[in-house]
Structure formats: structure tokens, C-alpha cells
C-alpha angles and dihedrals in degrees: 000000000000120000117218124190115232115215117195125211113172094113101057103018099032092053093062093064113101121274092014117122126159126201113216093255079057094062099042087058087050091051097055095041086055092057106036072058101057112241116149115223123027112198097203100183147269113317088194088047103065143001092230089058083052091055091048105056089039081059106033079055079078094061133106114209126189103196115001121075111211120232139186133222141211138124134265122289118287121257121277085017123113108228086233088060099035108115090209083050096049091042093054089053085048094054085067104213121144092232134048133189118203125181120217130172122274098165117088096216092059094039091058095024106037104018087046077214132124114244096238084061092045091058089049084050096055092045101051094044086052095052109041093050092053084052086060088060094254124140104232123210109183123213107208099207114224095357099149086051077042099058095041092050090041122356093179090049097044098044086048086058092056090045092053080048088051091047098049090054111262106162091203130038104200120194112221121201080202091177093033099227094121116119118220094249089059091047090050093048095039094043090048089056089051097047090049085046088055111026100155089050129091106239122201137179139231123192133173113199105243095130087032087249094105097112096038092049082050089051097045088043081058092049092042083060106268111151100194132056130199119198143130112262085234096026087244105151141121118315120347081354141243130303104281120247091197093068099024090058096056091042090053094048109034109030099027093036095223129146126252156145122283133064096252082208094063096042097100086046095054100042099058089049092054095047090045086060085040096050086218126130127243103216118227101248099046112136121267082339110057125090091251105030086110095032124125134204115156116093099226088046085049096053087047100050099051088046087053129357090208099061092076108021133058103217135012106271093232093059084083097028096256120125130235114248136189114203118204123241154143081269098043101091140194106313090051089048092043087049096046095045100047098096094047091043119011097176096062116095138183097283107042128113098244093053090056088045092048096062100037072065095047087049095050098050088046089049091052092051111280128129116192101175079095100035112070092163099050092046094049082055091055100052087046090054084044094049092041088237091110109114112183118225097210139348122244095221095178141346127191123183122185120182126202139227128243103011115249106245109260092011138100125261110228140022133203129208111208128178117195132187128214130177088339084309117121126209123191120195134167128202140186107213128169089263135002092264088055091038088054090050105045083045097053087054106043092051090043096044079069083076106015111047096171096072091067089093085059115106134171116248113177137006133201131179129192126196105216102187107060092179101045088066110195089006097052113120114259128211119209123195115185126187126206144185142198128183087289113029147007123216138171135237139187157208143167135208141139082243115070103207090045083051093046096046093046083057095042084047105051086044091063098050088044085057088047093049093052090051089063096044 
């Protein structure tokens, strides 16, 4: 098995992406998270660039990592500047990591039109920084900027940058798509020169996504003969972002068979953890990492998966700690439905009435505008109403909301009026609530606690609306989808109008009977 080094630059890289700034504490539990993971090298920033990333690695010197080695990161001495007297230089020694990684150019056009510097003098640049570091008893890993556009531009200049690299000492050559614009063809030929050029050196690459090829030039880079991979664990980072680890790290070790840092079981885990601190989002359909990434929704890919997990899915979902879901839908059929309503009616199987009737039902909601993939709750109520078994706890027998304009200071803008009945017994209650969706359902609970005192620990965590008719403007149908919680479980309801305070009570109200359900189970 090969073994590839897995460089991590969240830290530095990462934070370059917009939107995306870390506090030195961030970084520490980063940091930490990184490392309980298994990556092997953290680049944790530029110590001359900053005074947080001074106090970081002042501060990160007090740790004590398992697995992951820290590194800095900063670029080759300035011209006309000896690397003994160069600031970025002395910083980087100061930042007292074992490894450095220092960028230097490798394109032409930015040696003569950026630098302002003569090849020849660039070359000498790249060398003595090299080597000067590695006298100071630093492991050097050079990060030849735009190589691939280099080499395009140049390939006997720019091999001739990572050979002054090679001669000063670096123990790594690392090939940066600095821009991003290189196609995987060109990462896999390019890659494969370099590697015959330096065949007792250890080659890594660096890609940033702006053509989305990021992760597959990091892959045929792999497969060209490169040992060591940069990327952000998210694949947060400047413009389109950095090849992702995330997804980089399970292909490694599950489809190439190589050998790596990180604990694939743990990936979803620490994923999460790394875009919460991030406050960043994983989309759904991310690979291996997203909450549907292993979701399924078709009726012929559900039977199947349920025969045989195998026949729709590429790997078993807890190989990378993520979980198997079946969303419910028009599409969904018979199995899905079977499996979803076990628990409410056990004695129903595939072929009896009430399972057909249970999903013309299910098609006609869905026609109309619900989604119950994500409503549970909503979705437990239906096949109660289907089966007959649904008993429901109160009435709403009226609501009325009114906002004001403008907004007393210090007072909430809007109030609701709600009359329940209950056992032949009403209840009126008005609220003020900070909107007429808040003031409904402060309302609903406080005239039904009267009678069901239990529901006082519920409270309303999250709220979505969709507008489903994109054409039809202010008088689209909505779909609203709430969440609550209460001390045990959370759970999701839903309902759909061209009203959306009609669409938002019928979810509030379905998420108080589900509560009062439970409470009889």
C-alpha cells in the first residue's frame, strides 16, 4: 500500500475563502479536531503576516498533538534581501515548527512582472531560502506557485525552479494550480515529468477548485506518483476553494487503496465540527460527507437498497460515519411506505388496501405542495387519519393575527387571537409575539396548556418557508416546515397554503397533537 501524506490547510488556505475568519481559540480547536482525526501535517498560517497568527503559534507551542505535525508558512526572502536579515524569514523560525513551507515563483510571467526580478535571480532566491532554512534544522516543503500555468508558460524554467528547490534542501516539491484553470489531464502529464525529473524526491500537490476539478487533479496527481496531498478539510479557501480533504481522504483510502492519515469513520463527525467553527454550511449532497449523500428517494433504488445495500451505493455509509436515509415521496413506493409505517401499523404489508391508500394520499399532498422527506411528524399524523386511528387531542375553532406600524419601541410587533376547543370546553388567548408566526404559536400553547399541561416544555426551533410557485409572485403557495423540541426529541412538521399564516398554523398545529400523541405511546 502506498502511503500518502496528507497536508492540511484550513488554517492558512481556508481562511482565505470569503466569509471565513478564524479567532485564535478557532484555530486552536481546529487544530485539535485536525489531529484527534489523523492528518499529518497542519499548516497553521503565516507567523510575518499577522499578530493573531503570532499568538497562535506562541499558544499552539503548548500543545500537545498525537498525530499531526504543525507547519508555517511564508514565502522566500525578498530580493535584494539576504534570507538571515529577511523579517518573514525570522518570523517563520520564530514560529518554532519543525516544518516550513515556504512558496516561491515558478511562472516566468510573475518572476519578471510581479517579482520585478531576472530569472536567473529568482532561481538564486528559491535556493538560498531553501537552504538556509534547512541550516537552521527545518524540514522544508516548497510550494512552487503556479507551477502547472509555469510549466505551461515555461516547462524548462519552471522545472529549473523546482531543481534550485531540490539543491537547497527542500525535502518536498510541491506543484501548486495556484489559479486553478488546470484540467486533470494536464495535472496527471505534468505531475508524471516532474516525478521522472526527481525520482528520489517526495512530490506533492496543491489545487484550488476554479474549474471544479480540484479533487480529481488531486486524485490523478495520486495516481501520476505524487506522495503528498494539500487541501482544506471543507474545501473552504480563496475563490471557487482548495482541493477537499473530505472527499480527497475516502477516495485515497477506499477506492485507490492507499494508505493515509484520517479515521474515514470519524470523517462526517469531524466535518461538521470543522464547518461549525467555520460557520460555514455542508451541502446535502456533498460526497461521502453530506446528509444525503447516502438518501434515497426513487422507489426502484429503495427496493433495492433495502435487497441489497450494495446495488445503489458505493460504499457502506458508516465507513465514513454517515448514516443511510430513505426520504419519502410520490416516487418513493410501496417498500419505503411498509418500512416507515411499521412502527404506527405493524399489521399492514405491502399488499394491503390501506398501504395503497396510504400513498395516493401521499401523491396527492405532494401534488398540492408537501414534502414529507423532511416531516416525520406530519407524515406519522397522515397515515393515522388514513388508517382511521387518528384521535385528535383539541379544535382550533379560530385564529386571528394583526401586526403594527411602526413597532412600539420596546414592544412586539404583532399579536394573535386563538380559540381552542377541548372536550366541548373553549379557550381564548392573545399574545403579542415578535411576528404573527411567534405570536400563533405562543398563543396555541398557552390556550391548550390549560388542558395539557405537559406541552409547556415544547419550544420552536427552526423555521423554513418555500415559495413553490416562483411565477405567481405574493400569491405563490408556500410550504412551511417547523421543528420543535421538548426535553427527549425533536421532530418536524408541515403545511402548505397560499396563506402563510394558514400554512404556518396547520404546522404548529400538527406539532402540538404529535407531542400529545407521544405522550400517549
Amino acid at each position: 500500500m502506498r502511503r500518502i501524506e496528507i497536508f492540511d490547510s484550513t488554517l492558512r488556505d481556508g481562511a482565505q475563502g470569503e466569509g471565513i475568519s478564524f479567532s485564535v481559540n478557532d484555530k486552536l480547536h481546529i487544530v485539535k479536531a485536525l489531529d484527534e482525526f489523523g492528518v499529518d501535517y497542519i499548516e497553521a498560517g503565516n507567523p510575518g503576516s499577522n499578530p493573531k497568527d503570532l499568538e497562535f503559534f506562541t499558544r499552539a507551542a503548548e500543545l500537545e498533538l498525537k498525530n499531526a505535525t504543525l507547519c508555517a508558512f511564508g514565502s522566500t526572502r525578498r530580493k535584494n534581501v539576504s534570507a538571515d536579515e529577511d523579517t518573514n524569514i525570522k518570523s517563520l523560525l520564530d514560529a518554532n515548527t519543525d516544518v516550513v513551507a515556504i512558496f516561491g515563483k515558478s511562472w516566468d510571467l510573475h518572476v519578471e512582472e510581479i517579482l520585478k526580478a531576472t530569472l536567473e535571480e529568482n532561481l538564486d532566491i528559491v535556493e538560498s531560502t531553501v537552504r538556509y532554512l534547512v541550516s537552521k534544522g527545518k524540514r522544508v516543503f516548497f510550494d512552487a506557485e503556479h507551477f502547472f500555468d509555469g510549466y505551461k508558460s515555461n516547462p524548462d524554467y519552471a522545472m529549473s525552479v523546482l531543481a534550485a528547490a531540490a539543491k537547497g534542501g527542500a525535502e518536498t516539491l510541491v506543484l501548486c494550480d495556484t489559479n486553478g484553470g488546470t484540467l486533470p489531464h494536464e495535472v496527471f502529464e505534468v505531475t508524471k515529468k516532474v516525478i521522472e525529473a526527481h525520482p528520489e524526491m517526495k512530490i506533492g500537490i496543491h489545487c484550488h477548485n476554479d474549474t471544479g476539478c480540484a479533487v480529481a487533479n488531486s486524485m490523478l496527481s495520486v495516481k501520476a506518483g505524487a506522495s503528498q496531498v494539500q487541501g482544506t478539510f471543507t474545501g473552504i479557501g480563496e475563490r471557487c476553494g482548495n482541493a477537499d480533504l473530505s472527499v480527497i481522504i475516502p477516495n485515497l483510502k477506499l477506492k485507490l487503496g492507499c494508505e493515509c492519515g484520517g479515521n474515514t469513520e470519524n470523517l462526517f463527525n469531524v466535518s461538521r465540527r470543522i464547518a461549525e467553527i467555520s460557520n460555514t454550511s455542508i451541502e446535502p449532497n456533498k460526497p461521502y460527507t453530506g446528509s444525503g449523500a447516502f438518501a434515497h428517494k426513487g422507489g426502484m433504488h429503495i427496493d433495492g437498497v433495502m435487497k441489497l445495500a450494495a446495488s445503489f451505493e458505493h460504499i457502506a455509509p458508516e465507513a465514513v460515519g454517515n448514516t443511510r436515509k430513505f426520504l419519502l415521496s410520490e416516487v418513493s413506493g410501496r417498500s419505503l411506505i411498509i418500512s416507515k409505517i411499521h412502527n404506527i401499523a405493524p399489521e399492514l404489508t405491502k399488499d394491503s388496501p390501506k398501504t395503497a391508500e396510504i400513498l395516493e394520499k401521499l401523491k396527492e399532498l405532494e401534488h398540492q405542495g408537501y414534502h414529507f422527506e423532511a416531516a416525520d411528524a406530519s407524515f406519522e399524523l397522515m397515515v393515522k387519519k388514513v388508517l382511521g386511528t387518528y384521535k385528535p387531542h383539541f379544535r382550533l375553532v379560530l385564529y386571528r393575527t394583526m401586526g403594527e406600524f411602526p413597532v412600539p419601541e420596546g414592544g412586539m410587533p404583532a399579536s394573535a387571537t386563538i380559540k381552542v376547543e377541548v372536550d366541548g370546553n373553549e379557550e381564548v388567548t392573545a399574545v403579542m409575539g415578535n411576528g404573527p408566526v411567534n405570536a400563533l404559536d405562543l398563543a396555541l400553547r398557552k390556550a391548550l396548556t390549560v388542558f395539557y399541561p405537559s406541552i409547556k416544555d415544547m419550544q420552536l426551533t427552526d423555521y423554513k418557508v418555500r415559495v413553490l410557485e416562483q411565477n405567481s409572485t405574493t400569491a405563490a403557495r408556500v410550504r412551511v416546515l417547523i421543528e420543535t423540541s421538548d426535553d427527549s426529541s425533536t421532530w418536524t412538521t408541515i403545511g402548505v397554503s397560499n396563506d402563510i399564516i394558514e400554512a404556518s398554523i396547520i404546522a404548529l398545529a400538527d406539532s402540538v397533537e404529535y407531542k400529545l400523541s407521544k405522550r400517549e405511546i
